[in-house]
N, C-alpha and C positions, 0 to 999 in steps of 0.2 A: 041372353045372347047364345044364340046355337053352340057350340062345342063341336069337333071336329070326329069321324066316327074311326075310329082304332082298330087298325085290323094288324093282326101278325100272321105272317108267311112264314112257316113252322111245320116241321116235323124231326123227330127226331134221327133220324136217319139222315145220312149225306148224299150227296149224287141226286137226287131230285128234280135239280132247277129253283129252288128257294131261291138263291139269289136274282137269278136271271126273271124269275117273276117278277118280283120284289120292284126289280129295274123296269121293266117293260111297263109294269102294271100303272107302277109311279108317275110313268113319261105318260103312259096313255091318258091317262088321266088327268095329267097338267096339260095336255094339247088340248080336253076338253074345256077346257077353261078352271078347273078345280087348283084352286091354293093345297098342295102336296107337302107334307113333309117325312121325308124318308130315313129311317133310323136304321141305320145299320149296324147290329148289334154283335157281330164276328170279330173274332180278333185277324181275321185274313184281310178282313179290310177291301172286300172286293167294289163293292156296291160304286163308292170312289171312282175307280178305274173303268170300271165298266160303263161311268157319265163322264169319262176325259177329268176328274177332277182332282188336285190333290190337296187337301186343308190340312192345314198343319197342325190342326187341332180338333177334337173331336165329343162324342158322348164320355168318354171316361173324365176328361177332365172340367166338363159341364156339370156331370156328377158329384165328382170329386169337389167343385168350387172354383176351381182355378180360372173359371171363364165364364162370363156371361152368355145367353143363350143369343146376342147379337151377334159377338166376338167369335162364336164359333159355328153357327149355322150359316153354311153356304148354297147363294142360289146356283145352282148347275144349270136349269134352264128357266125360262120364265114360267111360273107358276110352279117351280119343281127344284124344291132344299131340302141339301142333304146335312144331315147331324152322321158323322162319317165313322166308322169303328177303326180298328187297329190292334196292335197287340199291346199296348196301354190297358186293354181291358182285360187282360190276364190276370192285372194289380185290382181290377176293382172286383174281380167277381170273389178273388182275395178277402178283402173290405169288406163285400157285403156278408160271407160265408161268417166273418169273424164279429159282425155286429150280433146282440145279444138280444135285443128286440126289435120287429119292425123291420128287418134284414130286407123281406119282399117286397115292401112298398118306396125301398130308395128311387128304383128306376120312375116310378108314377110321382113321386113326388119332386122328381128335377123335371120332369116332362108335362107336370100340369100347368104352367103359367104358359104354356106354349100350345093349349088346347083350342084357343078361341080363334089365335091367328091363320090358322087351316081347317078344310073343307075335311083333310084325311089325313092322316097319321099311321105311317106303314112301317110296319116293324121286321124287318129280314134279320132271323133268327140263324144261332149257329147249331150244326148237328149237335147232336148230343143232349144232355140233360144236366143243367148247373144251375149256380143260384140266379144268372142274369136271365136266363131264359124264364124261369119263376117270377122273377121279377117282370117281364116281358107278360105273361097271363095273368100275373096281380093287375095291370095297368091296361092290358086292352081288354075288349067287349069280343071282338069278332075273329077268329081264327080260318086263315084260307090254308089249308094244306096241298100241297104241292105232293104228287107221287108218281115215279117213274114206273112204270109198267112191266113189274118185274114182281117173282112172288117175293123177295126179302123187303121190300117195301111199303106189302098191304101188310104183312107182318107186322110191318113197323108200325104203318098207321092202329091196326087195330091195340099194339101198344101204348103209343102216344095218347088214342083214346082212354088209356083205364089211366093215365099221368094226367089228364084232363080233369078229368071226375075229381081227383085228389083236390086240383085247385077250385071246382065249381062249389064244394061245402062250406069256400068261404065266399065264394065270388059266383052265385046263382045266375051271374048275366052273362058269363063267360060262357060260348058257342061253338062248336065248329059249323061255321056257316057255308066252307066252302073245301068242298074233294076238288083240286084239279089233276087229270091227266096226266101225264107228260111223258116224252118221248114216245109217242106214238107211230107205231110201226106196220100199216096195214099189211105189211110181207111179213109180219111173223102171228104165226099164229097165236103165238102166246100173248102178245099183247092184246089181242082183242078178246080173249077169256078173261085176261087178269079183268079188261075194260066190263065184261058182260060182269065179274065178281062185284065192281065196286058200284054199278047201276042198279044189282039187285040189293045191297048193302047199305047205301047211298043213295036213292032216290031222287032226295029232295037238293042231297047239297051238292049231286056231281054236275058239274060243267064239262062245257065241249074241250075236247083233249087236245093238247096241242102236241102239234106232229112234227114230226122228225124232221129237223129241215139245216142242212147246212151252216146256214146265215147267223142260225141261234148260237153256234159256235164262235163265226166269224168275228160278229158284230165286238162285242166286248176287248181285241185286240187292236179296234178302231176309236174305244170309247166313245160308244154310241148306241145308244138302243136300240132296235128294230125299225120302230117307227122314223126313224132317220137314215140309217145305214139301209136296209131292204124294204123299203113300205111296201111293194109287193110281191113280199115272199109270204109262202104257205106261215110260218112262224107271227111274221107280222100281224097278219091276220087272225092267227087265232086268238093273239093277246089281246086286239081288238075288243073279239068278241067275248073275250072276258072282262074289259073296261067297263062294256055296255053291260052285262051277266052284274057286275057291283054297281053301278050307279042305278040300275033297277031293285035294287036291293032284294033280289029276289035269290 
């Protein structure tokens, strides 16, 4: 039986749009008809609010034992379940830092029996660098990074790249498949340098950037993703074309 293809929305840096992808990309993708399941791996907990949803339980205590993976994933929209983060996972990144063996592979191994049941598996990663996020590149294959258009940010990527490397000597399948854009500002000149920096840098894995657009803001204090709240805004659209950019798998 096929297995579901694992992608994490990841950089280490904040301000990005990681989340807001994570969201858009999820939905986009369940309106295609794709069985989603989206893990929100933040102690902010946004991913939840940003789909109208509030579970009262979540990945730390899936982890932890305390709940079955029925008990606490919830469908937000048809074709599109959230396993939902919070600040419970404060305590586990805790847990996992103090485990003595094997620390990296808790998160993959509460999340394997739940491989088969979906098409994709999206991991919305917190800033920074901890043991869940480790945990987060022990268990997925395909890495999409999100970067704002701005010079602290390729910074950052090309950082996250040499934290990459560390996990690929043990995990050779581990990728960065995907550069996206973000905040795309055709009136400032600097974002369209940073954009010419990371096409020459990036070739293969930059996607169409998604542009500065209101709505991207709006949407989430309606709890709703693009694709429902503005279907024809500039934003909507470029998530779009990034739904179609992964299910091509190119």
């Amino acid at each position: 039986m096929q297995t579901a293809r694992k992608i994490a929305v990841a950089l280490t840096k904040g301000g990005t749009a990681k989340s807001t992808t994570a969201v858009n990309l999820a939905a986009g993708l369940a309106r295609a008809g794709r069985r989603v399941l989206l893990v929100d791996t933040d102690t902010q907990g946004q991913d939840g609010l940003m789909l109208g949803v509030r579970p009262e339980a979540g990945l730390a205590q899936l982890v932890e034992g305390d709940v079955t993976a029925g008990e606490v994933v919830v469908e937000a929209r048809e074709n599109l379940y959230l396993l939902a983060g919070d600040h419970t996972l404060a305590g586990l990144k805790r847990t996992i830092a103090l485990r003595e063996f094997g620390g990296e592979r808790v998160l993959a191994e509460a999340l394997a029996p739940l491989d088969e049941a979906y098409d994709y598996v999206l991991l919305d990663t917190a800033p920074g660098w901890d043991p869940l996020t480790v945990n987060v590149l022990f268990y997925t294959e395909e890495i999409l990074a999100p970067v704002s258009l701005e010079v602290l940010s390729l910074q950052g990527l090309v950082e996250f790249e040499e934290r990459i490397k560390s996990i690929k000597q043990y995990r050779r399948e581990l990728a960065l498949r995907y550069v996206l854009p973000t905040f795309m500002d055709g009136r400032v000149r600097k974002s369209s340098e940073i954009l010419e920096q990371l096409r020459a840098h990036y070739p293969d894995e930059l996607c169409e950037p998604i542009r500065y657009n209101v709505r991207i803001s709006e949407a989430p204090g309606f709890g709703q993703p693009l694709c429902e709240f503005a279907p024809r805004s500039t934003g909507a659209n470029d998530y779009q074309k990034l739904v179609e950019r992964i299910e091509h798998g190119a």
